[in-house]
C-alpha positions in Angstrom: 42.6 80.3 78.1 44.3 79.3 74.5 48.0 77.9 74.0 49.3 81.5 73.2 47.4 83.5 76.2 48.8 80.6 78.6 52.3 81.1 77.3 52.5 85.0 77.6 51.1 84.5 81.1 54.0 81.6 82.0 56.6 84.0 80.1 55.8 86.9 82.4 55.9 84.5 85.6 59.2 83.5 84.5 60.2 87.1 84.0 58.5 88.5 87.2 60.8 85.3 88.8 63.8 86.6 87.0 64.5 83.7 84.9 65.6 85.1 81.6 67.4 81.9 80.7 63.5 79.7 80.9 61.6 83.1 79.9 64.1 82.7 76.6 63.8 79.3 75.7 59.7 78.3 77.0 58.3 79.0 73.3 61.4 77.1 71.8 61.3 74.1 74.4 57.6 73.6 74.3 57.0 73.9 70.3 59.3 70.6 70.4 57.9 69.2 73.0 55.8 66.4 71.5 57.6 66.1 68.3 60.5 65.1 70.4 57.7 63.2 72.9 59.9 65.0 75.5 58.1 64.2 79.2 57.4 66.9 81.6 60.2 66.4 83.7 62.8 66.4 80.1 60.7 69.4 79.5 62.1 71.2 83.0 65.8 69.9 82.5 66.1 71.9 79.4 64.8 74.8 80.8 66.7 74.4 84.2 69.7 73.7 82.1 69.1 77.4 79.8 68.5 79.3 83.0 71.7 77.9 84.6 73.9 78.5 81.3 71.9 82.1 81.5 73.5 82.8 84.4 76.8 81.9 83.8 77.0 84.0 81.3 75.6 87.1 83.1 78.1 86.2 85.7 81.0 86.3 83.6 80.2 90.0 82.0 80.0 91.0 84.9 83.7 89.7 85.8 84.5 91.5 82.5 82.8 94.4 83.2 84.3 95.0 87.2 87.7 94.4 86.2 87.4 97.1 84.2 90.2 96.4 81.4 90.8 99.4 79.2 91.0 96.7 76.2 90.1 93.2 75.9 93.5 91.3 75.4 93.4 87.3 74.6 96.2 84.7 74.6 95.8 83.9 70.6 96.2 87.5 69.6 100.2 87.5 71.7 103.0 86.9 69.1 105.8 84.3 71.3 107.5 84.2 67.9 108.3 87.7 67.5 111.5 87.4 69.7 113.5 85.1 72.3 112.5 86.1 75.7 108.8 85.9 74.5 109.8 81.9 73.4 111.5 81.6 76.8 108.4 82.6 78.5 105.9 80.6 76.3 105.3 77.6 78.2 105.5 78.2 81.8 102.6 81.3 80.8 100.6 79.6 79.0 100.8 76.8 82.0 99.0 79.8 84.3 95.8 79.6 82.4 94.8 76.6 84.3 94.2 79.2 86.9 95.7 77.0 89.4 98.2 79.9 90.5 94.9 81.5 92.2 94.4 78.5 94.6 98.2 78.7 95.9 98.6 82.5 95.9 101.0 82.4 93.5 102.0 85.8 91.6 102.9 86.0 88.4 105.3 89.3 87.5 105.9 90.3 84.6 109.2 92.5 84.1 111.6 94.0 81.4 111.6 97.2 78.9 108.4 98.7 77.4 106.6 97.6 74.5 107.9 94.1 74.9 104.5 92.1 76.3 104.1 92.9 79.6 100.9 94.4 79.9 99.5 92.2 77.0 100.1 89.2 79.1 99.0 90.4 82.5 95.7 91.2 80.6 95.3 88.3 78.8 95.5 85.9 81.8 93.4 88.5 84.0 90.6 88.0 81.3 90.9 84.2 81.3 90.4 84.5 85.4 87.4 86.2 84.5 86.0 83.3 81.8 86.2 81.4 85.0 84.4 83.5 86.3 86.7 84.9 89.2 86.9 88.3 91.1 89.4 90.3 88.9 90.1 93.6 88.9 92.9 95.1 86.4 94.5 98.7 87.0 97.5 101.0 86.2 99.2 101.8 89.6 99.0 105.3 89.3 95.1 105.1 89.4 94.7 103.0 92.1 96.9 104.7 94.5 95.4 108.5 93.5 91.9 106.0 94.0 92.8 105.1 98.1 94.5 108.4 98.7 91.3 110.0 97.8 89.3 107.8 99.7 92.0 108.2 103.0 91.2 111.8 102.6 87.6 111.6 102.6 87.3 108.6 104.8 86.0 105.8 102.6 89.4 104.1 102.6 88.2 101.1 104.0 85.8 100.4 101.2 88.0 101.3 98.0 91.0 98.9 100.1 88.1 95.9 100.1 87.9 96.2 96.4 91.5 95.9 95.9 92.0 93.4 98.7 89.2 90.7 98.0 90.1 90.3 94.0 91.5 86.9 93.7 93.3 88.3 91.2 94.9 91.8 91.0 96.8 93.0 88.2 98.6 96.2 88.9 100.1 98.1 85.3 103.0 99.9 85.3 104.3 99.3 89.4 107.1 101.3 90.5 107.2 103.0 87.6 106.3 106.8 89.0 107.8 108.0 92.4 106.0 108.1 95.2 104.8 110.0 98.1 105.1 109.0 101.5 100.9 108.2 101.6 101.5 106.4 98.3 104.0 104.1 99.5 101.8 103.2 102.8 99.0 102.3 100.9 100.7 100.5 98.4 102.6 98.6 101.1 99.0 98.1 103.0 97.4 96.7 99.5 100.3 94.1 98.6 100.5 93.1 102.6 96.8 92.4 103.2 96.6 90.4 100.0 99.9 88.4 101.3 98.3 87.5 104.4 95.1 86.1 102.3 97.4 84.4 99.8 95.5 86.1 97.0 97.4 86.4 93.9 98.7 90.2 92.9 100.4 90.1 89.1 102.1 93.6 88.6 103.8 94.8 85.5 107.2 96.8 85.8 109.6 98.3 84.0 112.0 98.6 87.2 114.3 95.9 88.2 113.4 95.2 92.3 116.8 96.6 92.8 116.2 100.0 91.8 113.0 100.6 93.5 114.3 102.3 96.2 114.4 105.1 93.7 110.3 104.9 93.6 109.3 104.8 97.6 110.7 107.5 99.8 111.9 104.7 102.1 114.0 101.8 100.9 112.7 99.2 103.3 109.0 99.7 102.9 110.7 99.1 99.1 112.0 96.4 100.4 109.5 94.7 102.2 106.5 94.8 99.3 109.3 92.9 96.6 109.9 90.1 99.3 106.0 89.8 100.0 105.7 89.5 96.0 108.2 87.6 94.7 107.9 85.0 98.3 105.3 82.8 96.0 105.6 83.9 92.3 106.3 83.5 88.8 108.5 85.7 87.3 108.6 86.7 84.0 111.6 88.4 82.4 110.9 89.8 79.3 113.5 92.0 77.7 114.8 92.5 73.8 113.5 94.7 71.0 110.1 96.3 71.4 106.9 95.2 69.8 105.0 98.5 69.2 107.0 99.7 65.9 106.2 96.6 64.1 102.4 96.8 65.3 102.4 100.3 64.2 103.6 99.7 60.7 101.0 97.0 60.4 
């Protein structure tokens, strides 16, 4: 058997294996082999090292991919110029993306009028969870509660809640925004208690000041209850002023 027939056959063992990363780099890695007088075992570390690198990457698209963002937002694209209570927040935000919050259940809210931020920012440090490769999932309240009041109805709640519960980090858009039913409220309350009890971080967005969310759930105390369980270990974020969205239109 030749060089090339040998190297097809290795390349398909590698593939049959599932080891893209090697399968990608054996023609590469041998062909400098002896120039580079590389021994057997150097030979293996590069490869071990491509397949490992191989899978990080894998692993983070997927992260991408699961937490289903409806656009990619990153921290260098956020303007902290464009008004005061975007400089006020600057530093202790940018101090989250050493993702240290997630080990101490910490949860980072992010209040104040539309089109100032809010949603930019949650994103933005939901997406650098997932660079790290964590369990994220990012979605607009209204989605995710029509989401487990389907599955109460058909019987598959206990699934969909797993999804929302095991995320180390949940970001929930646009909380207590729209009223809510009575099943709505219960399964929002069981969502934000189960993840207190783990000491899994939940960021929310908002529009509503905690005071006037007994406006949104039909009972004040279950109200109540889910802003103490999310504001007992958190980061708040008041973000207030003149809104961003005419200017990015214009542009």
């Amino acid at each position: 058997m030749n060089d090339d027939d040998l190297l097809e056959l290795v390349l398909e063992k590698l593939r049959w294996l599932k080891l893209p990363g090697m399968a990608g780099i054996l023609e590469a890695t041998t062909g400098v082999a002896a120039d580079e007088n590389l021994s057997p075992l150097q030979v293996m570390d590069r490869l071990a090292d491509e397949e490992i690198a191989s899978r990080k990457r894998r692993s983070v698209e997927r992260r991408i991919k699961l937490a289903a963002f409806p656009e990619i937002n990153t921290i260098d694209g956020f303007d902290f110029a464009y008004s005061p209570a975007r400089k006020r927040v600057k530093s202790r935000y940018l101090a989250l993306h050493d993702l240290g919050f997630l080990e101490r259940g910490i949860n980072p809210l992010f209040i104040g009028s539309p089109g100032t931020g809010k949603t930019y920012l949650a994103r933005a440090l939901a997406y650098r969870a997932c660079l790290a490769n964590k369990r994220v999932v990012f979605v607009s309240a209204p989605k995710m509660l029509n989401e487990l009041t389907g599955a109460d109805l058909h019987g598959t709640l206990d699934k969909v809640l797993r999804k929302y519960v095991r995320a180390e980090l949940l970001v929930v858009d646009d909380f207590a925004l729209l009223e809510m039913d009575p099943t709505q409220a219960k399964l929002a309350f069981q969502v934000i208690s189960e993840r207190y009890a783990h000491r899994r971080s939940t960021s929310i967005t908002t529009n509503r000041a905690f005071k006037d969310w007994p406006r949104v759930f039909p009972d004040a105390l279950n109200a109540q209850v889910i802003a103490e369980r999310l504001t007992e270990r958190c980061e708040r974020f008041l973000i207030n002023g003149k809104s961003y969205r005419p200017m990015a239109n214009k542009s």
